[in-house]
Residue frames as qw, qx, qy, qz and C-alpha x, y, z in Angstrom:
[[0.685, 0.269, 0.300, -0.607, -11.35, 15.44, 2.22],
 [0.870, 0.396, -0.274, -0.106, -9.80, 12.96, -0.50],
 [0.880, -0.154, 0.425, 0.149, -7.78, 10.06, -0.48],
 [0.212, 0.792, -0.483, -0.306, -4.55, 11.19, -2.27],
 [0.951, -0.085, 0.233, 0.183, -3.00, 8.73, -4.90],
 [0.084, 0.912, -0.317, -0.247, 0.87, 9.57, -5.43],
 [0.826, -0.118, 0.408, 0.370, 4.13, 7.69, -6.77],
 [0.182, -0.472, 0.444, 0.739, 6.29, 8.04, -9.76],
 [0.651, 0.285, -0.204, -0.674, 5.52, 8.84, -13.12],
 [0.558, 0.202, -0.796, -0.122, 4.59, 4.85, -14.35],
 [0.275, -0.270, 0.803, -0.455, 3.77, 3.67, -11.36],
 [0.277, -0.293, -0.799, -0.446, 0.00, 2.89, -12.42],
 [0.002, 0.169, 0.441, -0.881, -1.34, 5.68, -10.32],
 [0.542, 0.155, -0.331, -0.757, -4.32, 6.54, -13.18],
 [0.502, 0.003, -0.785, -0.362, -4.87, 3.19, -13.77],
 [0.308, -0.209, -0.840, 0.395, -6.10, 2.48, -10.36],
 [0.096, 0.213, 0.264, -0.936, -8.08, 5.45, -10.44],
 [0.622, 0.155, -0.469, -0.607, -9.81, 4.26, -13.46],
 [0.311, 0.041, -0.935, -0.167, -10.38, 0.82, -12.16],
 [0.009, 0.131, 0.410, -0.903, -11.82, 2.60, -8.94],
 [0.344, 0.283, 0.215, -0.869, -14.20, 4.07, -11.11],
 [0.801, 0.362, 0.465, -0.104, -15.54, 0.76, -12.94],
 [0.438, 0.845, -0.110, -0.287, -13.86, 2.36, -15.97],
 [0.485, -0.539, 0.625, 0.291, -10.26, 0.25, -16.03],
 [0.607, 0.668, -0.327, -0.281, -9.39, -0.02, -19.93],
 [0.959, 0.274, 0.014, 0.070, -7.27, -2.39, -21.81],
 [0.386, 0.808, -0.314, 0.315, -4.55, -0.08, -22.56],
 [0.740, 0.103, -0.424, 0.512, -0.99, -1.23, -21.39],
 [0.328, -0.167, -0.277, 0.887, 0.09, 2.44, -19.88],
 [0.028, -0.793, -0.543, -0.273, -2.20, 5.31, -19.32],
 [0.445, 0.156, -0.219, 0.854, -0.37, 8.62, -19.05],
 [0.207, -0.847, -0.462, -0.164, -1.49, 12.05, -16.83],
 [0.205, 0.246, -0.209, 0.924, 0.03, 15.86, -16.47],
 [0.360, -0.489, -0.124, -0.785, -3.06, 16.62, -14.75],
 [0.311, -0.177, 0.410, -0.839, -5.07, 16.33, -11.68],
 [0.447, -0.180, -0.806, -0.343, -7.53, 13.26, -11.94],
 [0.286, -0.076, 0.487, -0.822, -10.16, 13.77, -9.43],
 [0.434, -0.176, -0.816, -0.338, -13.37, 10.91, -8.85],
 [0.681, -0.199, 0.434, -0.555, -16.09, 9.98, -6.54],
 [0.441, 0.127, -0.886, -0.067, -15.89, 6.18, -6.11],
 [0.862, -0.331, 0.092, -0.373, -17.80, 3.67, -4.11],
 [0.294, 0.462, -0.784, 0.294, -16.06, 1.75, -1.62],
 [0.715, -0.280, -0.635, -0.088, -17.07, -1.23, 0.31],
 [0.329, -0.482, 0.527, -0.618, -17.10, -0.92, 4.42],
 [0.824, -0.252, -0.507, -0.035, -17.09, -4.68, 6.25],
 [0.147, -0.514, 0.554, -0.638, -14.66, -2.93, 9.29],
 [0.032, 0.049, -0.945, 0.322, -15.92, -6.53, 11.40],
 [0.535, 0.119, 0.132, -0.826, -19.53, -5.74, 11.11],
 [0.154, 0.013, 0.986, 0.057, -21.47, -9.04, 11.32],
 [0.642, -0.235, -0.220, -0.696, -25.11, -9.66, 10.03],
 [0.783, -0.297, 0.348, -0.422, -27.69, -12.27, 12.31],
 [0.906, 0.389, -0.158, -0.055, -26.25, -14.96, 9.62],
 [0.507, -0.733, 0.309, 0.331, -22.78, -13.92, 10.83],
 [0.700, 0.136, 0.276, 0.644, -21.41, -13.25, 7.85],
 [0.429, -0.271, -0.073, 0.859, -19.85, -10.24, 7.05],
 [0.227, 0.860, 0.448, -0.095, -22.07, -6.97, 6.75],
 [0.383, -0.109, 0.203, 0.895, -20.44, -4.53, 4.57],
 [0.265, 0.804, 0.458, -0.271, -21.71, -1.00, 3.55],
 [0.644, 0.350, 0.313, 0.604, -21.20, 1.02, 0.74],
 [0.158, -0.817, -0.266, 0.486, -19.74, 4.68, 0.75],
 [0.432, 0.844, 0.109, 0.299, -18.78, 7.38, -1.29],
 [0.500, -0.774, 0.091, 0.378, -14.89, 8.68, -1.66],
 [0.365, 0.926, -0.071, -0.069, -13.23, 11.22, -3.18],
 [0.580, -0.299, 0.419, 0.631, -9.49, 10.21, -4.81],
 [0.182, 0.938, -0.184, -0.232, -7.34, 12.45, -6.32],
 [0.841, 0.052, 0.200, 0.499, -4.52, 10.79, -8.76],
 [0.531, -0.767, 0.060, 0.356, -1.28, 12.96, -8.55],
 [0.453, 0.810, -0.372, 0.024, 0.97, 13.53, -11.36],
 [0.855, -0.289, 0.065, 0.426, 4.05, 11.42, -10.92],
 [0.546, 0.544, -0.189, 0.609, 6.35, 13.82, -12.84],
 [0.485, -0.436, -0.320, 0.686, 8.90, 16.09, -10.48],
 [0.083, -0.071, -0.020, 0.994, 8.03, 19.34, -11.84],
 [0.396, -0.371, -0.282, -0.791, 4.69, 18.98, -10.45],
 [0.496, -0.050, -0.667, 0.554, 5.46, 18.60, -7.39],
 [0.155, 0.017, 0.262, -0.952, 3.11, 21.74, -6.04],
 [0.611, -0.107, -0.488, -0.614, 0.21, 19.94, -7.69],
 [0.606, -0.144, -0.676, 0.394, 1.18, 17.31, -4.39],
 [0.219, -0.292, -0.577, 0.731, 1.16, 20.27, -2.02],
 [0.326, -0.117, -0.150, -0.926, -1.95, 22.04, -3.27],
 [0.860, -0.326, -0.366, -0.140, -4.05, 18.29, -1.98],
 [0.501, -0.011, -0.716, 0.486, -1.53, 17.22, 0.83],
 [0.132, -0.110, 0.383, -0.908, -3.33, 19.90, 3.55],
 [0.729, 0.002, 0.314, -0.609, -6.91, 18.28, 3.02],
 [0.603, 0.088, -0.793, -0.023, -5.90, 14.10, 2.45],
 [0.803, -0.345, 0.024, -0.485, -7.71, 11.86, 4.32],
 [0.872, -0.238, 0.424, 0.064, -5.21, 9.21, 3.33],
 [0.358, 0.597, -0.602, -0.390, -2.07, 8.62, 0.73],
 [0.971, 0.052, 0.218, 0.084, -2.01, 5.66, -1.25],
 [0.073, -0.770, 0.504, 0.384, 1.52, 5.74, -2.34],
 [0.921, 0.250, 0.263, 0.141, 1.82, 3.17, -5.66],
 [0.282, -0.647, 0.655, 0.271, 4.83, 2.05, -6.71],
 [0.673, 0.539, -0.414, -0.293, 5.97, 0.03, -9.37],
 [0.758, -0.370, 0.538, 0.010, 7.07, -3.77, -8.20],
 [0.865, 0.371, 0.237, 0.241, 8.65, -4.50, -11.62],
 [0.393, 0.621, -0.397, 0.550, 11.24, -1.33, -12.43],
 [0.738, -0.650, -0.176, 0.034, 11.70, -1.16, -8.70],
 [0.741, -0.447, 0.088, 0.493, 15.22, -1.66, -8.11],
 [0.351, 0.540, 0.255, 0.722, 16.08, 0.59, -11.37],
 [0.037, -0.615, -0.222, -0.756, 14.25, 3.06, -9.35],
 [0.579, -0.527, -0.540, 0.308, 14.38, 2.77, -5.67],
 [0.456, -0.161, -0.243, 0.841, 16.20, 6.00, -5.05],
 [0.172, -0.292, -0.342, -0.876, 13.83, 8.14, -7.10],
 [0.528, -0.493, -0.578, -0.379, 10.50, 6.55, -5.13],
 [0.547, -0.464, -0.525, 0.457, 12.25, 6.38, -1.54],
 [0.202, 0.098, 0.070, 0.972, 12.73, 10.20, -2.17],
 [0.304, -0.369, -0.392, -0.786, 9.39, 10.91, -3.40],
 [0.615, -0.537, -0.518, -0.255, 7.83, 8.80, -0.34],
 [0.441, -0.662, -0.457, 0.397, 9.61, 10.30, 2.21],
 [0.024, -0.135, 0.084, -0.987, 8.86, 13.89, 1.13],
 [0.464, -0.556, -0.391, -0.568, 5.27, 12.87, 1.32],
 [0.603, -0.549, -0.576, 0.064, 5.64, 11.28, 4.66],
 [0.424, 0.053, -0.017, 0.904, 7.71, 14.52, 5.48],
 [0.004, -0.536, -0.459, -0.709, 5.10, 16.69, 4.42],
 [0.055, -0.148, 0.284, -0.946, 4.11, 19.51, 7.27],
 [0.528, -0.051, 0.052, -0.846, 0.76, 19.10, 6.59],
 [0.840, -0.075, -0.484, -0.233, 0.33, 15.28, 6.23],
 [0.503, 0.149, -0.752, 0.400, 2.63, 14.73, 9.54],
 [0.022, 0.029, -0.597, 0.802, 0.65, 16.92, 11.84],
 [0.680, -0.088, 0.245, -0.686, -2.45, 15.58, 11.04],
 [0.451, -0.193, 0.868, -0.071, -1.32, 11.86, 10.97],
 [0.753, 0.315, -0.233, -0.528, -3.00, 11.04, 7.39],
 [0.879, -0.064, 0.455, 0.129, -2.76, 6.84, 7.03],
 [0.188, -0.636, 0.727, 0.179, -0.28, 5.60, 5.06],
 [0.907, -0.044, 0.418, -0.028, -0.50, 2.48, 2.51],
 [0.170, 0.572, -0.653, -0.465, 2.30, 2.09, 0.09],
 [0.792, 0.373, 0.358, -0.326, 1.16, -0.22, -3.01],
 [0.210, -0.422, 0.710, 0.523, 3.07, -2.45, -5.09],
 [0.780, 0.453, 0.205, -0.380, 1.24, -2.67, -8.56],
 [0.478, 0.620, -0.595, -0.181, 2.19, -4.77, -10.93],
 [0.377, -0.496, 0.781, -0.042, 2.99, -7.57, -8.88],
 [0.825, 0.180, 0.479, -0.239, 1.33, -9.90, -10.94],
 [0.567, 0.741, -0.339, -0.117, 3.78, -9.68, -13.37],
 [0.958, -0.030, -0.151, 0.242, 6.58, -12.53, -13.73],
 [0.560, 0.366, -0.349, 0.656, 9.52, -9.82, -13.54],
 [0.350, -0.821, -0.090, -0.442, 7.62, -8.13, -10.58],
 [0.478, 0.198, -0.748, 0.416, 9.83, -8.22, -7.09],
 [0.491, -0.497, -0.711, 0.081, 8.41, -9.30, -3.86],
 [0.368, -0.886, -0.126, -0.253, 6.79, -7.38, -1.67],
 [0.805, -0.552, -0.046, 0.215, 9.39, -8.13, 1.16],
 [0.766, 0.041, 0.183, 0.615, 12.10, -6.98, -0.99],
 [0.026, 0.791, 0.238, 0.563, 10.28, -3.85, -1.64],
 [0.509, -0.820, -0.259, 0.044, 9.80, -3.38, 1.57],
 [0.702, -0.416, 0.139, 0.561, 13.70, -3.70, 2.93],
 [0.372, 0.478, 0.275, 0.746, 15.04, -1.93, -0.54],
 [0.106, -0.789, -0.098, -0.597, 12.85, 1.45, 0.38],
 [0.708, -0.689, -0.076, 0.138, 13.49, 1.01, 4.41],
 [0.456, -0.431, 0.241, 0.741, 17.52, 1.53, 3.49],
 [0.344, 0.488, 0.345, 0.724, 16.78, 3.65, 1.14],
 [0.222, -0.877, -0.186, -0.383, 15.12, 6.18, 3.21],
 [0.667, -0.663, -0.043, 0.336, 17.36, 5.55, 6.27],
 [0.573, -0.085, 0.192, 0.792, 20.12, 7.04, 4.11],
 [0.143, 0.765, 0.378, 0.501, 17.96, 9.91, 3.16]]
């Protein structure tokens, strides 16, 4: 029933929760041992045209849940994974390569996960940060975590 957001710790899991909720602060890093749980309003334009033919979008209500990144709260992950609508998995496009081994891990236990595999929950894996100058490119993400998991 919620739109799970997971990654490592740093990733800027919170912070996306908090922009979500209109609330997105100044502050550089925003830390969380806990459970962060929101109703948010989210836009719906799925191709929907008005008579004008421009794009009709409605507005709905959804529950996200931001995840702890640490590893020894890792049950706090499988106490939401059984009722996720969807994982956003954020990542970090600036430590990246420092940390590929730690994230390809973490994303394929989620995609691993008993309960997220046998009800097919989407998938979107998010590189925040990219707007940063030391950030690395999506595409490189990509490939980087692809052999990283194949060797898992």
């Amino acid at each position: 029933d919620a739109v799970l957001l997971a990654g490592a710790c740093g990733a800027g899991k919170t912070s996306l929760l908090m922009a979500l909720r209109g609330s997105a602060s100044t502050l550089g890093t925003v830390t969380s041992m806990d459970v962060n749980d929101a109703s948010v309003t989210v836009e719906d334009a799925r191709g929907k045209k008005t008579k004008s033919g421009s794009a009709a979008t409605t507005t709905k209500r959804a529950r996200v849940v931001d995840l702890p990144g640490h590893p020894r709260l890792r049950a706090k992950i499988d106490a939401h994974a059984s009722r996720a609508r969807g994982v956003v998995f954020v990542l970090d496009a600036v430590d990246f390569a420092a940390n590929r081994g730690e994230v390809a891990e973490r994303l394929h236990a989620l995609l691993a996960d008993p309960a997220i595999r046998k009800r097919r929950v989407p998938f979107l894996v998010a590189c925040n940060k990219s707007e940063k100058i030391a950030a690395h490119p999506v595409d490189f993400v990509r490939k980087r975590l692809e052999k990283e998991i194949e060797t898992l």
